[in-house]
PDB file of N, CA, C and O in Angstrom:
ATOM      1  N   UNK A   1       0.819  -1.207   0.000  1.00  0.00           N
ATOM      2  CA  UNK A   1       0.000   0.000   0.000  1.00  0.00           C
ATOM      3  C   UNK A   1       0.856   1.261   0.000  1.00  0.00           C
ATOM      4  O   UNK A   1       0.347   2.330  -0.338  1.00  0.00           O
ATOM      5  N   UNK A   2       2.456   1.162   0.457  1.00  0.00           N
ATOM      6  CA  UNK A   2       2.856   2.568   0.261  1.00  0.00           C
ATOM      7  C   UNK A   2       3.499   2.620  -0.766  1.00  0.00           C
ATOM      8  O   UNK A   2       4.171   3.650  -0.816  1.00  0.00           O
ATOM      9  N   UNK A   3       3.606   1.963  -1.637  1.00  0.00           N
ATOM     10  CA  UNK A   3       3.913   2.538  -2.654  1.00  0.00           C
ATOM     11  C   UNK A   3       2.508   3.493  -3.668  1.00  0.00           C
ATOM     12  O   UNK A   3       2.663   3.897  -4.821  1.00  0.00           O
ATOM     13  N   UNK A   4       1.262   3.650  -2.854  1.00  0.00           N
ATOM     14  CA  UNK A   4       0.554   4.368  -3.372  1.00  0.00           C
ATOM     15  C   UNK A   4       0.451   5.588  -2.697  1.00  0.00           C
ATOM     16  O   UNK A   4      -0.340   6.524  -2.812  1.00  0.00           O
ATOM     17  N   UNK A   5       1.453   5.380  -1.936  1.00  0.00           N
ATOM     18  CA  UNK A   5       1.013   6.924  -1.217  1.00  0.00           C
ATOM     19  C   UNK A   5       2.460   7.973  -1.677  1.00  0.00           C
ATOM     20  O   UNK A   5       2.950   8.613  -0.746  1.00  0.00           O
ATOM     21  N   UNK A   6       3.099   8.128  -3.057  1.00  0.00           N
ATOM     22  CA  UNK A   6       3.864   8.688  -2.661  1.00  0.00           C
ATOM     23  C   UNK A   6       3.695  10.695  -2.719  1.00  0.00           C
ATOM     24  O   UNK A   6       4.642  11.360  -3.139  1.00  0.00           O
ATOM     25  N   UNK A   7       2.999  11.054  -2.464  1.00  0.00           N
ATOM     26  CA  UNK A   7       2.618  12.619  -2.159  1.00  0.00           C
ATOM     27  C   UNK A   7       2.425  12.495  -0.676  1.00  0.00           C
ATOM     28  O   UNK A   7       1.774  13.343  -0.065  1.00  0.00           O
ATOM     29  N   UNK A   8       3.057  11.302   0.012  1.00  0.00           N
ATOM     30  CA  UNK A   8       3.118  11.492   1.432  1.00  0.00           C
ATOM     31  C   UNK A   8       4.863  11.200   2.054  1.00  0.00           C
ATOM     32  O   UNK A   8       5.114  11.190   3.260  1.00  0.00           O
ATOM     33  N   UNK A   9       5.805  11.006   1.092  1.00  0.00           N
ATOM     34  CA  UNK A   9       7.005  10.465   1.274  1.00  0.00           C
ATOM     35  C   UNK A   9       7.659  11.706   1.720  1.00  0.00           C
ATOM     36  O   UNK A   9       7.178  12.719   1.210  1.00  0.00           O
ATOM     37  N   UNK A  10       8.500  11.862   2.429  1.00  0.00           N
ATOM     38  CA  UNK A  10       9.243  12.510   3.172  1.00  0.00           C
ATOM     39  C   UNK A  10       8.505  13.617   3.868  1.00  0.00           C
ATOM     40  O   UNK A  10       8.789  14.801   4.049  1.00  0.00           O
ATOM     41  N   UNK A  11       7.424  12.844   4.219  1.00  0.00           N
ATOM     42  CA  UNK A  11       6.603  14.476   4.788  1.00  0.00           C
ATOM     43  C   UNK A  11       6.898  14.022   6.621  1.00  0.00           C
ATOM     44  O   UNK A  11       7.293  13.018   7.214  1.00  0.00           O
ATOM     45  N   UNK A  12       6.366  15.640   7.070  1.00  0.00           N
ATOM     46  CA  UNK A  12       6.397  15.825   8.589  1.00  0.00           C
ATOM     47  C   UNK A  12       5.139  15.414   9.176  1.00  0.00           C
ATOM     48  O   UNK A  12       4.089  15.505   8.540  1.00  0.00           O
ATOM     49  N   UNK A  13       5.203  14.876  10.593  1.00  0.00           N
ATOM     50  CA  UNK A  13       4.038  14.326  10.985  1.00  0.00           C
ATOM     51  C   UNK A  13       4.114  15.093  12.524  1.00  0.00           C
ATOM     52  O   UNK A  13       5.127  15.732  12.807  1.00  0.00           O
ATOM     53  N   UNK A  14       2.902  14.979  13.563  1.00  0.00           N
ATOM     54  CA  UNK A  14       3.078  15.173  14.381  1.00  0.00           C
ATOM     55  C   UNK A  14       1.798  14.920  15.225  1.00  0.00           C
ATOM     56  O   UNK A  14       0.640  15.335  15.178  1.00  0.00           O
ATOM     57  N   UNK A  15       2.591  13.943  16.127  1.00  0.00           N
ATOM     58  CA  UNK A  15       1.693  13.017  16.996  1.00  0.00           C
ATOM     59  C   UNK A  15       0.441  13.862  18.141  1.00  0.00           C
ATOM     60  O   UNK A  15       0.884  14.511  19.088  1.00  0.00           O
ATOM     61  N   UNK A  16      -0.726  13.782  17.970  1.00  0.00           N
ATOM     62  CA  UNK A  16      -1.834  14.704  18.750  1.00  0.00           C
ATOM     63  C   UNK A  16      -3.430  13.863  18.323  1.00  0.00           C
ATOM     64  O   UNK A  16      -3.797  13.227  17.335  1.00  0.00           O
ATOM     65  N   UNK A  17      -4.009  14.207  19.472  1.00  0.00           N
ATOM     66  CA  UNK A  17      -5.502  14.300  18.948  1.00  0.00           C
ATOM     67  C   UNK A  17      -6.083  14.384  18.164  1.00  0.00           C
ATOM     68  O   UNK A  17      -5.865  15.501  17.695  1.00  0.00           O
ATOM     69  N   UNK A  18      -7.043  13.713  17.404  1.00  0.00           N
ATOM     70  CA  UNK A  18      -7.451  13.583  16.003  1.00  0.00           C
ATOM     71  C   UNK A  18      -8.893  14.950  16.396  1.00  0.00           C
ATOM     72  O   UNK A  18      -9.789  15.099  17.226  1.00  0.00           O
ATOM     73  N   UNK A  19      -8.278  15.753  15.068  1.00  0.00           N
ATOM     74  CA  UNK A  19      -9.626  16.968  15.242  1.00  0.00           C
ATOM     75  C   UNK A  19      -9.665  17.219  13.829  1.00  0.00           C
ATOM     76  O   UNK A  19      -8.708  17.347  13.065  1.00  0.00           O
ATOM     77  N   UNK A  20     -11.139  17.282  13.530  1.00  0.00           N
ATOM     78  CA  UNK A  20     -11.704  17.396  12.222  1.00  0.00           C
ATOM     79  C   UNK A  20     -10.881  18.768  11.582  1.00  0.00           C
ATOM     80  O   UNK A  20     -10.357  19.728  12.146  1.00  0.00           O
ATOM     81  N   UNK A  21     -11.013  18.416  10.225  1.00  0.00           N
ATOM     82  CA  UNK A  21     -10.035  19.201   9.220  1.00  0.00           C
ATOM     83  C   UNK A  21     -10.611  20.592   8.587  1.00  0.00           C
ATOM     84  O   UNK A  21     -10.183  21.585   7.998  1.00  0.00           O
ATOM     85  N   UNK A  22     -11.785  20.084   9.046  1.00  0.00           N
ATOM     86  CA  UNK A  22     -12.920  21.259   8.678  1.00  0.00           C
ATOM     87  C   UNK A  22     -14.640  20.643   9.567  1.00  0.00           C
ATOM     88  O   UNK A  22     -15.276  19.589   9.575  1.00  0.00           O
ATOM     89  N   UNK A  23     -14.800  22.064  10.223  1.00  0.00           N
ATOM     90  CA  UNK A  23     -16.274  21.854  10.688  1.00  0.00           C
ATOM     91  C   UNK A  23     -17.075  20.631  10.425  1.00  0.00           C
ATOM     92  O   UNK A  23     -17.237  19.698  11.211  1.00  0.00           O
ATOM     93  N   UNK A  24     -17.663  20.773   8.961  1.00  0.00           N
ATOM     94  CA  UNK A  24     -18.313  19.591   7.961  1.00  0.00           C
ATOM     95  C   UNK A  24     -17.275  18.395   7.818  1.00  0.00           C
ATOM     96  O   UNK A  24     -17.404  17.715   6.801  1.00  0.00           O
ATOM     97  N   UNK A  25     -16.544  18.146   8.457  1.00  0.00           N
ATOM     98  CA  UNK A  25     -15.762  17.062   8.547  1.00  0.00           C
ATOM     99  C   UNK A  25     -15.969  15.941   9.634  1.00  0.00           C
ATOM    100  O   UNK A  25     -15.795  16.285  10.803  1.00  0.00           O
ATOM    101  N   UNK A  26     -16.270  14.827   9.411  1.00  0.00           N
ATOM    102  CA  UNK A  26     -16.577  13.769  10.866  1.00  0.00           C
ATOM    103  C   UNK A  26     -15.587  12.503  11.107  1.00  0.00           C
ATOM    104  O   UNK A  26     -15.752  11.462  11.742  1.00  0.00           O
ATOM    105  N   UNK A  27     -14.663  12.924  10.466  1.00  0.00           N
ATOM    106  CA  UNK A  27     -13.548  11.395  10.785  1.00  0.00           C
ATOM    107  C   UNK A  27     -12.285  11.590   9.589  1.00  0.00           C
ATOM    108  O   UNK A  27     -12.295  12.600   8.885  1.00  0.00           O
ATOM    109  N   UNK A  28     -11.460  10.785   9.466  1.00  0.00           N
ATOM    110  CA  UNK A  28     -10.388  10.708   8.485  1.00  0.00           C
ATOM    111  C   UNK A  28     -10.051   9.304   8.729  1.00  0.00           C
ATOM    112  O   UNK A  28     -10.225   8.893   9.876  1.00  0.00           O
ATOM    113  N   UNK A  29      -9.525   8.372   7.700  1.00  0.00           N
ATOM    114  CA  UNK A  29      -9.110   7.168   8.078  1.00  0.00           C
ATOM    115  C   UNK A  29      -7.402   7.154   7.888  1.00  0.00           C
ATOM    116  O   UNK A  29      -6.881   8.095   7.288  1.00  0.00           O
ATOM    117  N   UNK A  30      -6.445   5.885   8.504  1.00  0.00           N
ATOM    118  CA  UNK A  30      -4.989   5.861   8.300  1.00  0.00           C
ATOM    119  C   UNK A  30      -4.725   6.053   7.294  1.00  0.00           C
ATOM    120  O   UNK A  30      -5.193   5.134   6.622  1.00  0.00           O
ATOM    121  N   UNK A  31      -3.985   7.048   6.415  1.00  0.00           N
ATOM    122  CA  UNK A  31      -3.478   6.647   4.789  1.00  0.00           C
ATOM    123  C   UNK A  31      -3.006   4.985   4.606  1.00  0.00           C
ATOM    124  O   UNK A  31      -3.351   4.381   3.590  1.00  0.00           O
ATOM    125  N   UNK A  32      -2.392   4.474   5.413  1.00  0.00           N
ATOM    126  CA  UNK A  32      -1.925   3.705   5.165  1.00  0.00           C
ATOM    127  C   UNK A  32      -2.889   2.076   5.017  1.00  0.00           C
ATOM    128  O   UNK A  32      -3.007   1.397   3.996  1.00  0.00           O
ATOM    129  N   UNK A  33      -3.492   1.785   6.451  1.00  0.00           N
ATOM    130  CA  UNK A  33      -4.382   0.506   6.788  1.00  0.00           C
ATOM    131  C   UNK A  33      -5.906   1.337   6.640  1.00  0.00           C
ATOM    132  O   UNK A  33      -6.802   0.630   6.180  1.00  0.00           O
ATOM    133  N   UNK A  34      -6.220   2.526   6.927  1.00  0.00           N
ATOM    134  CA  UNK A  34      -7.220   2.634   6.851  1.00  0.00           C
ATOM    135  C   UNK A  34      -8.229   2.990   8.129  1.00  0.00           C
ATOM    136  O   UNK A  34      -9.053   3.896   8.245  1.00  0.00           O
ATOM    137  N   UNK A  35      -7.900   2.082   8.907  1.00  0.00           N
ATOM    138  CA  UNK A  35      -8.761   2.767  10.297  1.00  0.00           C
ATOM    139  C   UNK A  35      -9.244   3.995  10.374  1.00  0.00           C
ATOM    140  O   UNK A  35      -9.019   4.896   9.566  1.00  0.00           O
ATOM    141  N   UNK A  36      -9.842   4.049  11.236  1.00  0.00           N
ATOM    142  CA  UNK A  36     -11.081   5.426  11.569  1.00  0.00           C
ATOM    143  C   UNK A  36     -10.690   6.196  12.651  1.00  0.00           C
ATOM    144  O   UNK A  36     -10.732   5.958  13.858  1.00  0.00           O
ATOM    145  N   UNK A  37     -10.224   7.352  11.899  1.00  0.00           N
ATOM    146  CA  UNK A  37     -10.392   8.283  13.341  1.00  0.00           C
ATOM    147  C   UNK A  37     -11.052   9.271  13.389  1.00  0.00           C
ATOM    148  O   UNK A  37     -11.228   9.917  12.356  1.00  0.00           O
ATOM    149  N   UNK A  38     -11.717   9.757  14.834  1.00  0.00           N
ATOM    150  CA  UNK A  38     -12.535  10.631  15.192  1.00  0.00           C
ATOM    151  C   UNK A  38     -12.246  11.562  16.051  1.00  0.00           C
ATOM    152  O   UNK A  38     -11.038  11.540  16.286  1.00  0.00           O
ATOM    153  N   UNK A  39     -12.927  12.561  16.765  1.00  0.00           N
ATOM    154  CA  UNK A  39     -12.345  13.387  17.719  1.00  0.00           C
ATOM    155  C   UNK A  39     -13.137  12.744  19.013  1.00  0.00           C
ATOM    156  O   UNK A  39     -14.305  12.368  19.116  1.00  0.00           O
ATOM    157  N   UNK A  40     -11.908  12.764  20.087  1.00  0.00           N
ATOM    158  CA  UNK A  40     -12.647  12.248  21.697  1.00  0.00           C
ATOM    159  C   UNK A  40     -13.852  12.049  21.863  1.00  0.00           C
ATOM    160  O   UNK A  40     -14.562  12.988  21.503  1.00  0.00           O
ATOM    161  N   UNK A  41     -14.506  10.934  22.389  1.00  0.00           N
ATOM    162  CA  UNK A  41     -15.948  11.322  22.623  1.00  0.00           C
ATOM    163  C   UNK A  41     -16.773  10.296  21.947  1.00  0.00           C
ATOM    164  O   UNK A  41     -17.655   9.518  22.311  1.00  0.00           O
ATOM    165  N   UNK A  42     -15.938  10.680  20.397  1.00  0.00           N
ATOM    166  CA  UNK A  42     -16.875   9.516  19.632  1.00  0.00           C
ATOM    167  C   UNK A  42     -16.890   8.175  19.972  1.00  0.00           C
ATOM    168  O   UNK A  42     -15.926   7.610  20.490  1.00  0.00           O
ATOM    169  N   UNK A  43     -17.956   7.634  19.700  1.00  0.00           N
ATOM    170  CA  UNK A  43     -17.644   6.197  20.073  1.00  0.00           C
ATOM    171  C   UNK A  43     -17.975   5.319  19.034  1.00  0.00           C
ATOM    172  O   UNK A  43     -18.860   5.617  18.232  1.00  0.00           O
ATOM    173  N   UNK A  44     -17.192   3.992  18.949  1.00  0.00           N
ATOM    174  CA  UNK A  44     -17.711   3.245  18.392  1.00  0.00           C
ATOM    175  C   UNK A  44     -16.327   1.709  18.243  1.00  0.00           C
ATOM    176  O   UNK A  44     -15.342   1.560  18.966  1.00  0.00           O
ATOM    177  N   UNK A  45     -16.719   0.932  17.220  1.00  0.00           N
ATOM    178  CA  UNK A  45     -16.071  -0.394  17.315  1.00  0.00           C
ATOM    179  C   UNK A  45     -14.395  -0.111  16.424  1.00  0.00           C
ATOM    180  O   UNK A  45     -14.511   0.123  15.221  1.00  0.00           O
ATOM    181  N   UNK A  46     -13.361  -0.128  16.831  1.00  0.00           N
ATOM    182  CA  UNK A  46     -11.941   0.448  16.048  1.00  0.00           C
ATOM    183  C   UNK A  46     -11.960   1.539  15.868  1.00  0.00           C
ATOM    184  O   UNK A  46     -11.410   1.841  14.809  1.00  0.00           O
ATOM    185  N   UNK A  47     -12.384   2.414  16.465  1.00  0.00           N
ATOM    186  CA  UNK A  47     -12.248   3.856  15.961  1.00  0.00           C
ATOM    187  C   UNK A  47     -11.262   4.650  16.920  1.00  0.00           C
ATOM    188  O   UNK A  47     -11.582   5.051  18.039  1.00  0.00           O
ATOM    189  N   UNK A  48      -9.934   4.831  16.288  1.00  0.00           N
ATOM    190  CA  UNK A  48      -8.793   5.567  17.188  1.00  0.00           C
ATOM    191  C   UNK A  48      -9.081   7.428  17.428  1.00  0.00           C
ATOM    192  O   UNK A  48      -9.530   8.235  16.614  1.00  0.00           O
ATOM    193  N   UNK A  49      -8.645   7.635  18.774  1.00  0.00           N
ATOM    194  CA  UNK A  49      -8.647   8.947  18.498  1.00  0.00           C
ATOM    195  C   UNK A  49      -7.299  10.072  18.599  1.00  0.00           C
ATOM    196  O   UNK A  49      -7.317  11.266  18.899  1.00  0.00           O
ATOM    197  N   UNK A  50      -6.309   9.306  18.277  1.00  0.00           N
ATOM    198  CA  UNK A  50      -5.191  10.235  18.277  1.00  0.00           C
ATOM    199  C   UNK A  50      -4.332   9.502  17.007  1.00  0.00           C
ATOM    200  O   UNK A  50      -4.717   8.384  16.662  1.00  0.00           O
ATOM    201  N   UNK A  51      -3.020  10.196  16.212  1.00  0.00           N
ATOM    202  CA  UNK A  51      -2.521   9.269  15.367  1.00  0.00           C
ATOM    203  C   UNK A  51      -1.832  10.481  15.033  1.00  0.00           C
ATOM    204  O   UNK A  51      -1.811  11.432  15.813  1.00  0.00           O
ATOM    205  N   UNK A  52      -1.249  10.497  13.877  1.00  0.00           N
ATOM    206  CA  UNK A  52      -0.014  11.574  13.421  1.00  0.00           C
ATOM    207  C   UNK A  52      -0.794  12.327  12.495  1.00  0.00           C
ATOM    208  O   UNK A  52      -1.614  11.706  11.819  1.00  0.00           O
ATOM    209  N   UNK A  53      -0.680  13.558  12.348  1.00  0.00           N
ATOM    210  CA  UNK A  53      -1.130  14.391  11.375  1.00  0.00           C
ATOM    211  C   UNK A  53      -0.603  14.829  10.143  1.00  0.00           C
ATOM    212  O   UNK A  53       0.066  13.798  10.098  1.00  0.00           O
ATOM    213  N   UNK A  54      -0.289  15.406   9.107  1.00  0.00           N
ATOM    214  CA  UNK A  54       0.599  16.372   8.232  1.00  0.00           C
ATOM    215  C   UNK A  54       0.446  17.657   9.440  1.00  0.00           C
ATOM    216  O   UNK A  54      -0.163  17.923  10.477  1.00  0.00           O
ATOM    217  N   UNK A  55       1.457  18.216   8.497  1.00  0.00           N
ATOM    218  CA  UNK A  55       1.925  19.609   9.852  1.00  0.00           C
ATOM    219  C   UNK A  55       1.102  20.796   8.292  1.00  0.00           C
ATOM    220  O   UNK A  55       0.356  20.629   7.327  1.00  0.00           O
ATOM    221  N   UNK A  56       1.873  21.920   8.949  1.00  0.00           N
ATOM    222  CA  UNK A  56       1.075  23.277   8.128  1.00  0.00           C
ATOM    223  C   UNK A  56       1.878  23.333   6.486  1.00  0.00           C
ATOM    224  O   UNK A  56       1.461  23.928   5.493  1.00  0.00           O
ATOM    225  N   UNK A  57       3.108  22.527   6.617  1.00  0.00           N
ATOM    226  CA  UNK A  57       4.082  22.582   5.442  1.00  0.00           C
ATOM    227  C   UNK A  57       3.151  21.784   4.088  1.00  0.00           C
ATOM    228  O   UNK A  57       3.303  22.030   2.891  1.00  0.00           O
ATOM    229  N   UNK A  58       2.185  20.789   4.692  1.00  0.00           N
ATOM    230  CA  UNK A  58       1.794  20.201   3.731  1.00  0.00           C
ATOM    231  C   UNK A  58       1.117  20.422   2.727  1.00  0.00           C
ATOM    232  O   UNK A  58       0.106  21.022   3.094  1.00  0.00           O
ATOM    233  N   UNK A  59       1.117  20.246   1.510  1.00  0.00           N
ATOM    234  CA  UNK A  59       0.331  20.870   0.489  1.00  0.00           C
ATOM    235  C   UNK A  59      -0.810  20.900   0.359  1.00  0.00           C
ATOM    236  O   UNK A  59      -1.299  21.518  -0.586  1.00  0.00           O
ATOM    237  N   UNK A  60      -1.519  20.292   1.198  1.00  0.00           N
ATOM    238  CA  UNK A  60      -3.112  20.540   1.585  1.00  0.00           C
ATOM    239  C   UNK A  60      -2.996  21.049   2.852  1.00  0.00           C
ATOM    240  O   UNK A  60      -4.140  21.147   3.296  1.00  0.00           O
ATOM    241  N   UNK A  61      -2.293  21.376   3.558  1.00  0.00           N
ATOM    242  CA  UNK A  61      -2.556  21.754   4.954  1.00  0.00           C
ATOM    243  C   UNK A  61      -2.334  20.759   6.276  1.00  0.00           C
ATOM    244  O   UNK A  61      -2.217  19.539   6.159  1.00  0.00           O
ATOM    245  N   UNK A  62      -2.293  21.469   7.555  1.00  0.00           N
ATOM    246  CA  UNK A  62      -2.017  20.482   8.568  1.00  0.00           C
ATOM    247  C   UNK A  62      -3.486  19.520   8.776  1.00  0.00           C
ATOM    248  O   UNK A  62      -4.623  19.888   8.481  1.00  0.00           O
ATOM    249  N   UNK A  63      -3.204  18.589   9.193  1.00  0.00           N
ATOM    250  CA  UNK A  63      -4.566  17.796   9.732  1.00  0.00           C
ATOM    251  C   UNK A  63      -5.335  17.381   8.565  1.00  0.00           C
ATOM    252  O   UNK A  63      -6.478  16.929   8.630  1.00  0.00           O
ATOM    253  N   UNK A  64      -4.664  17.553   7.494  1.00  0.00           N
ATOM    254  CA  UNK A  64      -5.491  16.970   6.014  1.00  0.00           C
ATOM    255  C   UNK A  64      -5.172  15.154   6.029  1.00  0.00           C
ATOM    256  O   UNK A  64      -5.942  14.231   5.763  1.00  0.00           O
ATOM    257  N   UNK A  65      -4.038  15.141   6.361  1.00  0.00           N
ATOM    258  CA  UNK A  65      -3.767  13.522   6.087  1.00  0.00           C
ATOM    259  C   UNK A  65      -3.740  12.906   7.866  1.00  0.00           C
ATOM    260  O   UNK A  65      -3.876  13.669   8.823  1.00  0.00           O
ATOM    261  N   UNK A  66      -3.572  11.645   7.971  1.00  0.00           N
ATOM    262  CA  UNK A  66      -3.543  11.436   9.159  1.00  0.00           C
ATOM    263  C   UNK A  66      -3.243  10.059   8.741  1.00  0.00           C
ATOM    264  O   UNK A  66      -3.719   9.490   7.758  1.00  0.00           O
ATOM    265  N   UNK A  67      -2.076   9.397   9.924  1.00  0.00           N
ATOM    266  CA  UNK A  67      -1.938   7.716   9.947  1.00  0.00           C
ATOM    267  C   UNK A  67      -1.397   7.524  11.029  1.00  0.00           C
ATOM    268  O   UNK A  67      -0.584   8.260  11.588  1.00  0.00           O
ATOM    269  N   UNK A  68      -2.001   6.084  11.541  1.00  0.00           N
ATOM    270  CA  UNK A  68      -2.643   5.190  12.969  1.00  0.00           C
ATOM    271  C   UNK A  68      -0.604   5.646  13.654  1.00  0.00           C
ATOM    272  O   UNK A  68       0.434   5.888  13.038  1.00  0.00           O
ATOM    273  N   UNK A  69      -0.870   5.572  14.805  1.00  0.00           N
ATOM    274  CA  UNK A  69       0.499   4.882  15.326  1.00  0.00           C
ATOM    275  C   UNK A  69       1.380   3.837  15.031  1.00  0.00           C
ATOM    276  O   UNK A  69       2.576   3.835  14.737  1.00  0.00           O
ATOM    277  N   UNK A  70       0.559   2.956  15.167  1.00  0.00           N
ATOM    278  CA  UNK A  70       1.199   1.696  14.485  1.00  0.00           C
ATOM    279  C   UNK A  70       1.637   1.699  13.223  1.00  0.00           C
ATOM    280  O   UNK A  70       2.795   1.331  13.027  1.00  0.00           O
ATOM    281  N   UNK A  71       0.803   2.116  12.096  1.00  0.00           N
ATOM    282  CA  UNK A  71       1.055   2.349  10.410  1.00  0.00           C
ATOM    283  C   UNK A  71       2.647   3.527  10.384  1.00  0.00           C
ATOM    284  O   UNK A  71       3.462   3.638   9.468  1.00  0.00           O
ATOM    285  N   UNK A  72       2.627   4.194  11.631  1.00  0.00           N
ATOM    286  CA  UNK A  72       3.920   5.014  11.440  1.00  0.00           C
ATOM    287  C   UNK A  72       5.292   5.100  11.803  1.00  0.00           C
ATOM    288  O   UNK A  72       6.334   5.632  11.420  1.00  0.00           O
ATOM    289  N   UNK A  73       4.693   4.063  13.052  1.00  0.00           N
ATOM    290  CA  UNK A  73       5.752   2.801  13.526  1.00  0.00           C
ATOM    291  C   UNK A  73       6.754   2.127  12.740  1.00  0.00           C
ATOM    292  O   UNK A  73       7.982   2.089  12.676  1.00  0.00           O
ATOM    293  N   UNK A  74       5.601   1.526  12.074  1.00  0.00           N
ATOM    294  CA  UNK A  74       5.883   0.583  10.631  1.00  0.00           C
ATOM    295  C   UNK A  74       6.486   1.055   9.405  1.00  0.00           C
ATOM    296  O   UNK A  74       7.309   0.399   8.766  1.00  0.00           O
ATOM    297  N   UNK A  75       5.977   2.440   9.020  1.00  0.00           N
ATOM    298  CA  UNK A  75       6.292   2.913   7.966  1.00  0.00           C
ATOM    299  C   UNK A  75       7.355   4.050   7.712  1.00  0.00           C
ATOM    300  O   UNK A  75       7.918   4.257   6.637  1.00  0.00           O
ATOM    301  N   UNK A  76       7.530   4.732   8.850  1.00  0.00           N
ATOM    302  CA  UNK A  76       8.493   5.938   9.053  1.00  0.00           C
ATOM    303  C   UNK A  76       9.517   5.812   8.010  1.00  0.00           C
ATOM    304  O   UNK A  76       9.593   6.359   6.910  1.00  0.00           O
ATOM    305  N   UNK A  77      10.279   4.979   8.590  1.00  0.00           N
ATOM    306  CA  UNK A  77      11.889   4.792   7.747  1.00  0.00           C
ATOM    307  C   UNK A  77      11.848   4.574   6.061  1.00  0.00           C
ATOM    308  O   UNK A  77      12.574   4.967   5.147  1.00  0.00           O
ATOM    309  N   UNK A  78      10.678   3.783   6.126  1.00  0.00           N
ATOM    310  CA  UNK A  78      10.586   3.739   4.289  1.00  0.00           C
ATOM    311  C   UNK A  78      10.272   4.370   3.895  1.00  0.00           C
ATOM    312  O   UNK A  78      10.476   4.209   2.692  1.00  0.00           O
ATOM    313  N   UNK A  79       9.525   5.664   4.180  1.00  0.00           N
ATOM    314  CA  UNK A  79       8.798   6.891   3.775  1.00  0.00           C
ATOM    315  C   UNK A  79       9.549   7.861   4.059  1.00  0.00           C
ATOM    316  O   UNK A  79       9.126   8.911   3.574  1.00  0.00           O
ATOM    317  N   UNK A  80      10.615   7.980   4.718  1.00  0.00           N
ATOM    318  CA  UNK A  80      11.140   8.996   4.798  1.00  0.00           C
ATOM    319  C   UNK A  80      10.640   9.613   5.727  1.00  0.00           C
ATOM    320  O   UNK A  80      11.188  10.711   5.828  1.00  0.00           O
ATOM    321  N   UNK A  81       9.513   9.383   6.799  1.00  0.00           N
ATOM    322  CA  UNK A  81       8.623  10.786   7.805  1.00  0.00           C
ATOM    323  C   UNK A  81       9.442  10.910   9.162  1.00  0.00           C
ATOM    324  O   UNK A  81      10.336  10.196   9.617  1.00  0.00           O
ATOM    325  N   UNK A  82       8.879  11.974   9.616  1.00  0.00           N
ATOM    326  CA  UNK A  82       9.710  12.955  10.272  1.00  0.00           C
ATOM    327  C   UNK A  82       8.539  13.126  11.260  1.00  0.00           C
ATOM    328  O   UNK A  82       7.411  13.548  11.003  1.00  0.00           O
ATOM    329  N   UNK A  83       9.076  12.680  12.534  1.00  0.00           N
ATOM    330  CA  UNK A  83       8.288  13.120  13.887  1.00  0.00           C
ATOM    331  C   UNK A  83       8.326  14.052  14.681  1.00  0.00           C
ATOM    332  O   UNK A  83       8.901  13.986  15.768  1.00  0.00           O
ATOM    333  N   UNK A  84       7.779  14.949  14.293  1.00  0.00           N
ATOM    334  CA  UNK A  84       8.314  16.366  14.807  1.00  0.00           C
ATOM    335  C   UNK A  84       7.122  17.155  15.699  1.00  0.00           C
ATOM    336  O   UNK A  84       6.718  18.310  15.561  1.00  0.00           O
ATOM    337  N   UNK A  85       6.730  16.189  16.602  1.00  0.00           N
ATOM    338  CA  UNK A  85       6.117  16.332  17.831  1.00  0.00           C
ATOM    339  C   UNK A  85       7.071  17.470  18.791  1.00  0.00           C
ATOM    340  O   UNK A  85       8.288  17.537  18.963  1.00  0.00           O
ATOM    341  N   UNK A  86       6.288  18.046  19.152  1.00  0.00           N
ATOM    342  CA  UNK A  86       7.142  18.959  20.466  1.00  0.00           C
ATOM    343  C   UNK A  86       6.532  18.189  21.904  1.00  0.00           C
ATOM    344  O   UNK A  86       5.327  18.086  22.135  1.00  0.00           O
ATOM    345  N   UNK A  87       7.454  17.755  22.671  1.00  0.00           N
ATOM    346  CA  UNK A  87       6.574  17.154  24.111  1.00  0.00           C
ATOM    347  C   UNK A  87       7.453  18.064  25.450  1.00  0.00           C
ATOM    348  O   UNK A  87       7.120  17.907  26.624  1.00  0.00           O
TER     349      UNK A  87
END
């Protein structure tokens, strides 16, 4: 699957709370596996609520893309991404 994502290769990520990308927005799934994420609160069966974002550099904007922990775990080094969380 990542070789279909490459308009996501060497991009910046940064680990936070999943919050809609726009108002009219209700979830985003992993680029990568797909899972569901929502903002706190929501409930339901697999649905994560925190995961890595794109930052403001990205060509759609921050919080446009989003993938699971695990998928970034997994995928970092072959993609080139960059964890650039401030803690």
């Amino acid at each position: 699957m990542l070789g279909t994502l490459p308009y996501l290769r060497g991009q910046d990520f940064i680990r936070k709370p999943y919050k809609a990308y726009r108002h009219d927005w209700e979830h985003d799934h992993c680029a990568v596996c797909g899972v569901t994420l929502m903002e706190p609160g929501a409930e339901g069966k697999d649905i994560l609520h925190e995961g890595y974002a794109t930052t403001p550099g990205y060509q759609y904007g921050e919080d446009y893309e989003w993938v699971c922990a695990e998928c970034f775990a997994a995928s970092k080094d072959t993609m080139d991404w960059r964890d650039v969380t401030i803690v």
